[in-house]
Structures are given as C-alpha cells and as structure tokens.
C-alpha positions as CSV (number, residue, x, y, z in Angstrom):
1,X,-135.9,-2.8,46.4
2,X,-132.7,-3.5,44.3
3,X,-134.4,-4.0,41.6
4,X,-133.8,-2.4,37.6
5,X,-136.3,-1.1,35.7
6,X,-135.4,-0.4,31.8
7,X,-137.7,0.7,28.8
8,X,-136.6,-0.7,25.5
9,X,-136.6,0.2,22.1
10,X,-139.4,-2.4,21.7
11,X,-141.7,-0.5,24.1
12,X,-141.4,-3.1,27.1
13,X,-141.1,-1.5,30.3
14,X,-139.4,-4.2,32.9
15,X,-138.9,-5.3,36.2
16,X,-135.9,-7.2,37.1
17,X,-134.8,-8.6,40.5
18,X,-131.1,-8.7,42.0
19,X,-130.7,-11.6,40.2
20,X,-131.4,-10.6,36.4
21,X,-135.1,-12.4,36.8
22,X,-138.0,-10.9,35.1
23,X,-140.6,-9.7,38.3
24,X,-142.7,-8.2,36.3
25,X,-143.2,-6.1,32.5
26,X,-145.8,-4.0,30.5
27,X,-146.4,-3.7,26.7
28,X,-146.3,-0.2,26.4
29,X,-147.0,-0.7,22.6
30,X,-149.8,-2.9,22.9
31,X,-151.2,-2.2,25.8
32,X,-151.1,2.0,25.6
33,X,-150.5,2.3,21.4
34,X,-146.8,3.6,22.4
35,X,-145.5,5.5,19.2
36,X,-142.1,4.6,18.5
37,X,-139.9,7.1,17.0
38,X,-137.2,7.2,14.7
39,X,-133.4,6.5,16.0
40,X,-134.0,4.3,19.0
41,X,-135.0,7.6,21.0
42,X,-136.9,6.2,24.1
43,X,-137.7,7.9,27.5
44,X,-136.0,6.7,30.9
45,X,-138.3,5.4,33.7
46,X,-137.9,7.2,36.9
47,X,-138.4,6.1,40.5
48,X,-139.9,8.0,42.7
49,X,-141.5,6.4,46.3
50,X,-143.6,3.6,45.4
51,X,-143.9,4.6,41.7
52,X,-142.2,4.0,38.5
53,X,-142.9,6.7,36.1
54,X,-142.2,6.8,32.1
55,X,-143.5,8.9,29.6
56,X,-144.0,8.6,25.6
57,X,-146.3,9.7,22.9
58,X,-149.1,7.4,22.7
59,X,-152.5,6.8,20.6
60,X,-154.6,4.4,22.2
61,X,-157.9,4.2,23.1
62,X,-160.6,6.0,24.7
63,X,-159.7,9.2,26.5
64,X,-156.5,8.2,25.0
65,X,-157.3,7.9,21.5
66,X,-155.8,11.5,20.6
67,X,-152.2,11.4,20.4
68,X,-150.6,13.5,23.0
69,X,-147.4,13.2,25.3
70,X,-148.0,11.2,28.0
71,X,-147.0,10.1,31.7
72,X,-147.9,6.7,33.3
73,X,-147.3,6.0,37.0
74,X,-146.9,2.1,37.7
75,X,-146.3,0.3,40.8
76,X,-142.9,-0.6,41.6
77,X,-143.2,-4.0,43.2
78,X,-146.2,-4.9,41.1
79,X,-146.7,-3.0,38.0
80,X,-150.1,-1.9,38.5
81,X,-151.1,1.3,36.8
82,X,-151.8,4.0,39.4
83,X,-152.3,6.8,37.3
84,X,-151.7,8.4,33.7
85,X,-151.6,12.5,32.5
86,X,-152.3,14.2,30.1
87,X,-150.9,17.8,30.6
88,X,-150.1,18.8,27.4
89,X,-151.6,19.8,23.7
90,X,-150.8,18.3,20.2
91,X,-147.4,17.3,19.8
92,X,-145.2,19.5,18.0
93,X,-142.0,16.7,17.7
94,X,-143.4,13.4,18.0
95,X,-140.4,12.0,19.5
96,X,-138.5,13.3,22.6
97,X,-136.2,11.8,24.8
98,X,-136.3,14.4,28.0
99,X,-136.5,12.5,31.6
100,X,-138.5,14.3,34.1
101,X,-137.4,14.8,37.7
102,X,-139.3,15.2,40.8
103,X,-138.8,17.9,43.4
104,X,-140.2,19.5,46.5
105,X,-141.3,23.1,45.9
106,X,-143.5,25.0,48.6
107,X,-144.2,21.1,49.9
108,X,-145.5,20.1,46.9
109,X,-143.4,16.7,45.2
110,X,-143.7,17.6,41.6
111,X,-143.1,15.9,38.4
112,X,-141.5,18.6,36.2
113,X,-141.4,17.8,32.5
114,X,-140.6,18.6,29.2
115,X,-143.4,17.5,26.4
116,X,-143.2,16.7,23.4
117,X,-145.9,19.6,22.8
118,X,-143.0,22.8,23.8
119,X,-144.0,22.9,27.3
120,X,-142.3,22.4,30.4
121,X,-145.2,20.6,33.1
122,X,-145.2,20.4,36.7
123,X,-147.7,17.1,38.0
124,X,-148.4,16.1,41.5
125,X,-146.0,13.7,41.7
126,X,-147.9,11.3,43.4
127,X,-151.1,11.7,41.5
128,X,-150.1,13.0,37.9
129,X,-152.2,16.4,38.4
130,X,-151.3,19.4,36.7
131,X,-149.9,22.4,38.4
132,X,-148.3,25.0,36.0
133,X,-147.0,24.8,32.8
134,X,-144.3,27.1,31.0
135,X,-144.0,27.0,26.8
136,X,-140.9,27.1,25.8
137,X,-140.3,26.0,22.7
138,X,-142.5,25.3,19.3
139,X,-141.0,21.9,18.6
140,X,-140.6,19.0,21.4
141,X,-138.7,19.4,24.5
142,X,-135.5,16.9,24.8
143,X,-133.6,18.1,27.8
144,X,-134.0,17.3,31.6
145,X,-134.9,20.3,33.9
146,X,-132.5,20.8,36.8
147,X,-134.5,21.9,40.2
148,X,-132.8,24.2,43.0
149,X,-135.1,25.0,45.3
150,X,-137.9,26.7,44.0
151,X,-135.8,27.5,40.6
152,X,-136.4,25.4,37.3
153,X,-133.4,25.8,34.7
154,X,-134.9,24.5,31.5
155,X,-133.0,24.6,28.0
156,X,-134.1,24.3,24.6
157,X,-132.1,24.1,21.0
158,X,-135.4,25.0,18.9
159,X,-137.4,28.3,17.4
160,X,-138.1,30.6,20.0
161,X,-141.9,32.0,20.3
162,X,-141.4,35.4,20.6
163,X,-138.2,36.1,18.5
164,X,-137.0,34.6,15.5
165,X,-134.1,33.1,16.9
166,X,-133.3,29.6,18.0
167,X,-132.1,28.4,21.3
168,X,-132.8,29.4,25.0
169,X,-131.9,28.7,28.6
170,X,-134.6,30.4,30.7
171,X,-135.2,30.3,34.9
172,X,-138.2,29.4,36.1
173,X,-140.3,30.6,39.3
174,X,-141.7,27.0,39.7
175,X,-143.9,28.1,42.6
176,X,-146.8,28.9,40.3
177,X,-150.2,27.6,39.0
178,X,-151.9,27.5,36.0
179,X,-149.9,29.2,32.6
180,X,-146.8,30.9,33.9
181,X,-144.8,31.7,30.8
182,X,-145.7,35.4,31.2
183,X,-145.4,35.6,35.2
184,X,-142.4,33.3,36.7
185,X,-139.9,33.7,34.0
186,X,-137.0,34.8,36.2
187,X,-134.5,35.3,33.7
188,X,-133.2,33.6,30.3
189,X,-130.5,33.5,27.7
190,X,-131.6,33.5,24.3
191,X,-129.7,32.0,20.8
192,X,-127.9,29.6,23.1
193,X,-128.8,26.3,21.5
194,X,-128.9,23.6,23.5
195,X,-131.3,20.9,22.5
196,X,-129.9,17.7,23.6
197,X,-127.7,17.4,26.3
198,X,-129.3,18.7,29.3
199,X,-127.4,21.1,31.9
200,X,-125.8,20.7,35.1
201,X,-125.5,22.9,38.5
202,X,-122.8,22.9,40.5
203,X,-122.1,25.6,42.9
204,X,-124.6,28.2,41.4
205,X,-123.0,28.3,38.1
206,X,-125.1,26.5,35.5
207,X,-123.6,24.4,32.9
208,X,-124.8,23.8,29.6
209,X,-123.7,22.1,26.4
210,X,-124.6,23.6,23.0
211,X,-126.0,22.0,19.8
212,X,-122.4,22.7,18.6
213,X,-120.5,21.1,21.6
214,X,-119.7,24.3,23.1
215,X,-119.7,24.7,27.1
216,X,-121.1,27.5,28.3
217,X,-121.4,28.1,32.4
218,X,-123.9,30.8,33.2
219,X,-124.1,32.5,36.9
C-alpha cells in the first residue's frame, strides 16, 4: 500500500499515506483501556496480508475486563477490527516490548509471540486462534522469536522455572498443539541472560546479545 503504520507512546495506533496524511487511527487507550507502562516501552505493529497486528496489556470491558496480554488484528486499508486473542494467563510483567512474527509451519501462518504472562504463543495468523504455547519465563517476555522452518529460537533474561538460575535461550519444535513446554523443547542454554535484545540467525549459527552486552553465537 505504501503506507506507515506507527503506535505511539500515547496509545494511538496510525495510518499514514505516502504523503504523511492521516488515513486512518485507533485510540487504543480509550477505545481497548491500553495500559501504558513505564519508560515509553510500547509494542510495534506488524503487517501481515491484509492485517495490521499490535499487541499490549489491556483492561477494558467485557470479556476484556480482566487484564491480560493481548493481540488485536485491524484492517490495513480501513482499520476495522477483525479479530482480538487472548492466549495467555495473568500477566507476570505488565509491560513488555517483544514484536511477534508470523511464519509458515506445516502450512499453517502463525503468529508466534512472547506474553507478557512468560509464555511464548503461536495464533492463527489470520484468525488470532491459539495453537501451542511454550512457558518460558516467570516474568514477561521482551524479545522477538526468530523462525527457521519449523524451529522457534526464543530467549529470555529472567528466573528460570525449573532451576534457580536466570537466563535461557531454548529451541522450539513449533509443530505442536496445545502446552508443549514438556514435548518440543529441542534444546536450550541456560544462565545466558538475554532479556532485551532479541537474537539473530545467520547461516545456522544463532546470535544473541546478553543483559551484559556480551555476544554469544550458538550452533
């Protein structure tokens, strides 16, 4: 379309044309209860097909009313809502700033996304159902995923669940349904902190950047 899409600090989500005119915005604040979070942290939009997708912790009304992490699909050309989900449980770090990505895995385009509640979720794309869900951390999720194939690299900076350490960079099987933190982990690297900036593949060697600007590149 050539158009830009950006989601301020102020919770608007909009629309410009080539030419820098507004086509069309949202009040995510007022029109979802958008909680805004300390330091300016706000989620990117995405674009994927017709579809503009952002995410945020909300607490609005309704079946909304709860706060949870949330993902709302709009209309690119419009900025109709086509859909919102609700894949995760209670927050655990109210604010996050991770951008999901979508991917093809087994011909399914999937929304795969870290939440604010630890987990990493996988959506229909196209319809914001749930597929599988890996936990992760037990605070909010900040990093990006990176997909390769049917792989999911996921990184964290936060207390693990099953050791007392902090920090982990795990694969993922992302072929699965339902909870598959027990049965698609295909292999991880604990007390490697890296919370914040999220990694980058490049022939098969992952690269990731630790909590205490470290570069590590694991094979």
């Amino acid at each position: 379309t050539g158009n830009l899409y950006t989601h301020g600090v102020g919770g608007l989500l909009t629309c410009f044309d080539r030419k820098g005119r507004i086509l069309w915005q949202r009040s995510l604040t007022e029109e979802f209860g958008r909680i805004s979070g300390y330091g300016g942290r706000t989620h990117s939009p995405i674009v994927d097909e017709d579809l503009v997708i952002i995410s945020f912790s909300n607490s609005g009304w309704g079946d909304q009313s709860v706060p949870r992490h949330r993902y709302f699909a709009f209309n690119k050309l419009t900025g109709a809502l086509a859909w919102v989900a609700t894949p995760g449980g209670k927050p655990e770090t109210i604010t996050t700033q991770a951008t999901p990505v979508t991917a093809v895995i087994n011909g399914q385009r999937l929304l795969i996304a870290p939440n604010a509640d630890g987990w990493i979720h996988a959506m229909q794309a196209r319809t914001g159902e749930k597929v599988w869900s890996f936990h992760l951390s037990k605070q909010g999720l900040n990093t990006s995923v990176v997909v390769e194939g049917t792989r999911v690299y996921a990184t964290s900076g936060d207390e693990n669940l099953d050791e007392a350490t902090k920090g982990r960079v795990v694969c993922i099987d992302g072929t699965g349904k339902g909870d598959v933190t027990k049965t698609h982990e295909i292999w991880r690297a604990s007390e490697l902190e890296a919370g914040f900036s999220s990694p980058l593949l490049v022939d098969s060697r992952l690269y990731v950047l630790d909590d205490s600007a470290n570069l590590c590149a694991l094979a």
